[in-house]
C-alpha positions as CSV (number, residue, x, y, z in Angstrom):
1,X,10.8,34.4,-13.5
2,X,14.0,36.2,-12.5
3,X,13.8,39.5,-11.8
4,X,17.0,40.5,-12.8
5,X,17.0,41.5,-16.8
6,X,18.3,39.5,-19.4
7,X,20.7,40.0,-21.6
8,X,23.4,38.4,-23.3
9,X,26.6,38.0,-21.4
10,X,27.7,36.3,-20.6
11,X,17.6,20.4,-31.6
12,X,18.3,17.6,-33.8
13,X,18.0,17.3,-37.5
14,X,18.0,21.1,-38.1
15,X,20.3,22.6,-41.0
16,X,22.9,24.9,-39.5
17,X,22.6,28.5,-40.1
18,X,26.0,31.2,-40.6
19,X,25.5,34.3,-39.1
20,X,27.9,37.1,-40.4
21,X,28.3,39.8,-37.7
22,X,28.7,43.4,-38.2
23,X,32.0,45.2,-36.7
24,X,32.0,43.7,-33.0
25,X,31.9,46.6,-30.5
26,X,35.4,45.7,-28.6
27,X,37.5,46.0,-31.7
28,X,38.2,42.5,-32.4
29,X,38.3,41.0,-36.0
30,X,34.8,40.5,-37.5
31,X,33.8,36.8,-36.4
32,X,31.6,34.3,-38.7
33,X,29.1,32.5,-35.8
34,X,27.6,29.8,-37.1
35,X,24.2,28.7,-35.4
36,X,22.7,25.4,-34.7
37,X,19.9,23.8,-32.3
38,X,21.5,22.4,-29.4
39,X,22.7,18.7,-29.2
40,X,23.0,16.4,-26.1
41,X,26.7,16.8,-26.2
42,X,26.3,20.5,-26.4
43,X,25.0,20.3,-22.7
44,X,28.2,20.0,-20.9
45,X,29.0,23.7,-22.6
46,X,26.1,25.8,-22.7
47,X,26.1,25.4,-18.8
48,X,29.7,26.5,-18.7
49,X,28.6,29.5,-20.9
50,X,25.4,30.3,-18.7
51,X,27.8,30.2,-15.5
52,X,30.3,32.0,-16.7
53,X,28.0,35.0,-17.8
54,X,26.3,35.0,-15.2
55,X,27.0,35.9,-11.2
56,X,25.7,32.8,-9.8
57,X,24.6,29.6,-11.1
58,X,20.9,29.9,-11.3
59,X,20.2,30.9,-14.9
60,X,22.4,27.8,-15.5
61,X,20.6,25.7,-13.1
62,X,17.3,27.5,-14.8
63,X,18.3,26.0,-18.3
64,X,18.6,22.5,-17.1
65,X,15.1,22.9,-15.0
66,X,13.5,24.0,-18.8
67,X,15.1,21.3,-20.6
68,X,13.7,18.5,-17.9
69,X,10.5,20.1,-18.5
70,X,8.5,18.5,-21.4
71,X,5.7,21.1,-20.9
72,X,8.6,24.0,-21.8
73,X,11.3,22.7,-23.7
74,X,11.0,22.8,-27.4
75,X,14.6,20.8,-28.6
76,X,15.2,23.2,-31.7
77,X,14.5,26.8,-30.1
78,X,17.6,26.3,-28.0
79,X,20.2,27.6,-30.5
80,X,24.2,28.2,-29.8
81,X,26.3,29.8,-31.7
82,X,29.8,28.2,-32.5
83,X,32.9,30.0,-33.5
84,X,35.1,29.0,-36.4
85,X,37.4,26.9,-34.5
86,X,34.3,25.2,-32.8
87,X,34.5,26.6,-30.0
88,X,30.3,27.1,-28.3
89,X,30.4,30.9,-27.4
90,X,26.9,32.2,-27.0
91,X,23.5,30.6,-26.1
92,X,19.9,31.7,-26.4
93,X,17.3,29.7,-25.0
94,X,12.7,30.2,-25.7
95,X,10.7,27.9,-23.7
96,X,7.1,27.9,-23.8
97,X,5.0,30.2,-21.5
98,X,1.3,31.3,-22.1
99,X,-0.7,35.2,-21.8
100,X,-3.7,34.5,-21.0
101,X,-4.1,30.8,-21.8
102,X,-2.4,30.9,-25.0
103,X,1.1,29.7,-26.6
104,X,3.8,32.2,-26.6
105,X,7.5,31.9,-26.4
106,X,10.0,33.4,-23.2
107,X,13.7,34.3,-24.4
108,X,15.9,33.3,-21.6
109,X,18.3,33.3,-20.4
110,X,20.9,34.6,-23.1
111,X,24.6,33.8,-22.4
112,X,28.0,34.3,-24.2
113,X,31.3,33.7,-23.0
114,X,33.1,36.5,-21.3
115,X,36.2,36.5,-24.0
116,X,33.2,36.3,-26.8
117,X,30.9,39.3,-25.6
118,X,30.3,41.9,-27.8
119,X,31.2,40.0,-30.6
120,X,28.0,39.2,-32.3
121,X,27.6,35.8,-31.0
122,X,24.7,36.5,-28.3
123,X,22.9,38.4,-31.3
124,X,23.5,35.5,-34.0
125,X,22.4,32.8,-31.2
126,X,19.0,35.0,-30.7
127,X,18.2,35.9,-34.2
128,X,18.6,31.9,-35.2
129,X,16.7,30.8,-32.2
130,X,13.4,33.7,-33.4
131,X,14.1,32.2,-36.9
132,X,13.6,29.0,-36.0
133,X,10.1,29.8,-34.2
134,X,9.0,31.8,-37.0
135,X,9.7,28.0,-39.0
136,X,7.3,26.5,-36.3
137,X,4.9,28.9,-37.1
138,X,4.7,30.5,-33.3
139,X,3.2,34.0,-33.2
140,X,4.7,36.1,-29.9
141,X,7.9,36.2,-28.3
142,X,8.6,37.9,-25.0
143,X,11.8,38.8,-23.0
144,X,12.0,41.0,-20.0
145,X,15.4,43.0,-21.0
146,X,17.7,45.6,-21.3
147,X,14.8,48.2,-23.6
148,X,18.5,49.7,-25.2
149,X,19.4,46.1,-26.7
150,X,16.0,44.5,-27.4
151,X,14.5,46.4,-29.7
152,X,17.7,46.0,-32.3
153,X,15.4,42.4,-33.2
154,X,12.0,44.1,-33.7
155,X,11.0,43.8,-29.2
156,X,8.5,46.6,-28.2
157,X,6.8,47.3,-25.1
158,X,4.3,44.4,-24.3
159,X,1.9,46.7,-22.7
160,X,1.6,47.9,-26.0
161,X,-0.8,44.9,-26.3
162,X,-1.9,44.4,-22.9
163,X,0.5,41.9,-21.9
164,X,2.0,42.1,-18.1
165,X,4.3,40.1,-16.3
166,X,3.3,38.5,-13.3
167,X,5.7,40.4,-10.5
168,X,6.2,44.2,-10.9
169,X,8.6,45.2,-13.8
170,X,10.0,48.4,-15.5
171,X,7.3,49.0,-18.4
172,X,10.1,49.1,-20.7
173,X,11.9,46.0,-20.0
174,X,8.8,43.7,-20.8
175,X,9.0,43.3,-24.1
176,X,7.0,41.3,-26.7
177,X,7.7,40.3,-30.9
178,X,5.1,39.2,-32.7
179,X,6.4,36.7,-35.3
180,X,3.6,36.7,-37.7
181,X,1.6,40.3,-38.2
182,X,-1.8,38.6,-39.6
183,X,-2.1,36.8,-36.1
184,X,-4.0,38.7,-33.2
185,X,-1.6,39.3,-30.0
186,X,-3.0,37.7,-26.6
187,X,-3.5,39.9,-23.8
188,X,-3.4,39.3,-20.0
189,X,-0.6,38.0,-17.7
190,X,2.4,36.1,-18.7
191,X,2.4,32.5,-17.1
192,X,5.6,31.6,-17.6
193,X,7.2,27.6,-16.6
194,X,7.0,26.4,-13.8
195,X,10.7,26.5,-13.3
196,X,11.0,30.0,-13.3
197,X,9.4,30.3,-9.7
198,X,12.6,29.6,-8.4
199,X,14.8,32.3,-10.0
């Protein structure tokens, strides 16, 4: 699992979902994102948007890693978010990871365009993508983040329910989102794919 923290920057047969933004930070004109799983010719693009947000290529060479692994990748929780003139802007990617031996969901890496940040596209691309698992019926989410950003979607502290990363982190920027309130939270150590070992 990277060490650095995540935060935006930089599925087939699904309905499309429009995402109105709020004012974007920079100024710009209020934008209309429209989210969508992924498609195979979406590939070429989301690793342009994870290299360009990012200093080097390793979150994008991380998202191709998840996406060859069948254990990880679920097709429908990796979600862009496409302007009006179709241009792909932001991605946000949850792969399957386990606490303690059972499911739960990882949120990265998050990407948008440099010309599209702070626009609203990173947020639209996550809120679709924890939409979408809630529709699957997962029950926890977890992100090690920026604590200033995360909690905007609901994130709290995962030690809150006894969940630790595996490799020494801020307490703040582990984070967890339960998706359903009726289901118990896991505790224990995050196991996360095996293709994070290398980030």
């Amino acid at each position: 699992m990277s060490r650095h923290e995540n935060t935006p920057r930089g599925a087939h047969g699904a309905a499309p979902r429009t995402c109105l933004t709020s004012a974007p930070q920079n100024g710009t004109a209020m934008t209309t994102w429209t989210t969508r799983p992924e498609t195979p010719a979406d590939i070429p693009a989301i690793r342009a948007i994870v290299t360009a947000a990012f200093p080097t290529p390793l979150e994008a060479d991380l998202v191709d890693a998840l996406r060859a692994d069948p254990l990880a990748w679920i097709p429908e929780l990796s979600v862009v978010a496409q302007a009006p003139d179709g241009t792909l802007a932001g991605h946000a990617l949850l792969t399957r990871c386990h606490v303690d031996g059972h499911p739960a969901l990882a949120l990265a890496p998050c990407a948008v365009l440099p010309a599209h940040q702070r626009s609203g596209a990173g947020s639209a691309a996550i809120r679709a993508a924890l939409t979408a698992a809630r529709e699957r019926g997962e029950g926890l989410v977890l992100v090690l983040g920026h604590p200033e950003y995360y909690p905007r979607f609901g994130f709290v502290p995962a030690s809150r329910y006894g969940i630790r990363a595996p490799f020494e982190v801020p307490d703040e920027a582990m984070m967890a989102l339960p998706l359903e309130e009726s289901r118990p939270v896991p505790s224990g150590v995050i196991r996360y794919a095996a293709a994070f070992d290398g980030v």
